[in-house]
C-alpha positions as CSV (number, residue, x, y, z in Angstrom):
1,X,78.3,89.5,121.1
2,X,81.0,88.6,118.6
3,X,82.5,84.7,119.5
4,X,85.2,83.2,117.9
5,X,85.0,80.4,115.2
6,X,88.6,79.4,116.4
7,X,88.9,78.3,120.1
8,X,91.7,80.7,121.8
9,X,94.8,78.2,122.7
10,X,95.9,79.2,126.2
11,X,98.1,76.1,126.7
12,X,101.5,78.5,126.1
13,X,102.3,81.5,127.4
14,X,103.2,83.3,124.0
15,X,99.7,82.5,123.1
16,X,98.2,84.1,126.1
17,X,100.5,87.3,125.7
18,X,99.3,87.3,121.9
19,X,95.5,87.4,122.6
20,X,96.2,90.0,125.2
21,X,98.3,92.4,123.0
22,X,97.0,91.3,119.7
23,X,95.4,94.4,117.6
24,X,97.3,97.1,115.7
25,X,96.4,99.5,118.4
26,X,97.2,98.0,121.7
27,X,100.8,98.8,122.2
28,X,100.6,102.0,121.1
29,X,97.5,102.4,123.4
30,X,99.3,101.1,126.1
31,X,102.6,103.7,125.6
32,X,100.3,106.2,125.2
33,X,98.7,105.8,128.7
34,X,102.2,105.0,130.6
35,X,103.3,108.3,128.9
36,X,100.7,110.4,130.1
37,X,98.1,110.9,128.2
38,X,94.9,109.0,129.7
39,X,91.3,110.6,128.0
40,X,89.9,109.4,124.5
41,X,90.0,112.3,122.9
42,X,93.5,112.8,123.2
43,X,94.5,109.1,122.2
44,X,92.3,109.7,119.2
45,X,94.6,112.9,118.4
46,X,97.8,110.9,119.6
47,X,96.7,108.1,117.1
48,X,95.0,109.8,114.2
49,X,95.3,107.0,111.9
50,X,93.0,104.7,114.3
51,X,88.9,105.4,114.0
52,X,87.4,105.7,117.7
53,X,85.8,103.0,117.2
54,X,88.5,100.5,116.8
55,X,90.0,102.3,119.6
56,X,87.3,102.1,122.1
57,X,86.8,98.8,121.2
58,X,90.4,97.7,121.6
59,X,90.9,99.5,125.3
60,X,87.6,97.4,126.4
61,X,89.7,94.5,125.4
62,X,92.6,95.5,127.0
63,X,90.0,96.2,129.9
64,X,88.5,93.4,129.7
65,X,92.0,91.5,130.0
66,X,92.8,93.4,133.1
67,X,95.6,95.4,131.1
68,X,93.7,99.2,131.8
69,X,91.7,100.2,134.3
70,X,88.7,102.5,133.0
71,X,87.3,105.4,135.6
72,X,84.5,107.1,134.8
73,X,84.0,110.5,136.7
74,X,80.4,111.4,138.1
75,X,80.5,114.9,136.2
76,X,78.8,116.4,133.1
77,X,80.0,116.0,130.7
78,X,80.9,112.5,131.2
79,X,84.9,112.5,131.9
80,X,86.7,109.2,131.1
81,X,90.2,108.0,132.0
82,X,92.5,105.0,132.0
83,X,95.2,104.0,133.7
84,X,97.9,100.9,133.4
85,X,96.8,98.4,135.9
86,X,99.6,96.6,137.9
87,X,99.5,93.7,135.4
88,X,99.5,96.4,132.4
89,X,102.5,97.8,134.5
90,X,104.4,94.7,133.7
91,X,104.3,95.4,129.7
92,X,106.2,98.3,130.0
93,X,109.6,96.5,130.0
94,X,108.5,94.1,127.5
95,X,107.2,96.6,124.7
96,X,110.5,98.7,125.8
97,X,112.9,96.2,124.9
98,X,110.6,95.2,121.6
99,X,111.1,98.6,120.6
100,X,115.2,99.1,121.1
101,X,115.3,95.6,119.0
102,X,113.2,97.5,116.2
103,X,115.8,100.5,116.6
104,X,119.0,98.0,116.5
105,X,117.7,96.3,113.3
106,X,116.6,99.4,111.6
107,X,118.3,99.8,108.8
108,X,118.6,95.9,107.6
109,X,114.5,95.9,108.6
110,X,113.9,98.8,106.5
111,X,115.0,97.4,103.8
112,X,113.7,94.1,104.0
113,X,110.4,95.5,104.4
114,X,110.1,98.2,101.8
């Protein structure tokens, strides 16, 4: 199992939130699932950019940090879901307002960036 060279800092809550949400996947993984769309394959085809594997392995982090819950159905073939837990809930709001600040900055982002 992979460990850390650098210890994580939890002594401030922007650190905490960063270890949770950190990974170029997560929030979109995260809007994803609050919009709807809950099975691997169709995050893979909602993401195409993203290999499966960094996406499997970044929702059992956000698993693993109570964000997701991950159901496994007793069926063959195997069905898989995941759903926003009550903490992964409380995101929603935060990743909504991130997102209208990207949209009122646009244009003077835009062109910083390109």
């Amino acid at each position: 199992m992979y460990k850390k060279k650098i210890p994580v800092s939890l002594d401030c809550g922007l650190h905490l939130f960063l270890e949770v949400i950190n990974g170029k996947w997560k929030i979109s993984l995260i809007w994803c699932i609050y919009s709807g769309i809950k099975r691997p394959g169709e995050l893979q085809r909602k993401l195409p950019k993203a290999s499966r594997r960094v996406l499997d392995t970044q929702l059992k982090q956000l698993t693993d940090h109570g964000i997701l819950s991950k159901i496994i159905y007793d069926e063959l073939p195997l069905k898989v879901e995941y759903e926003l837990t009550s903490l992964g809930k409380t995101l929603i709001p935060v990743i909504s307002s991130t997102a209208q600040w990207g949209e009122d900055h646009r244009n003077e982002l835009e062109e910083l960036i390109r």
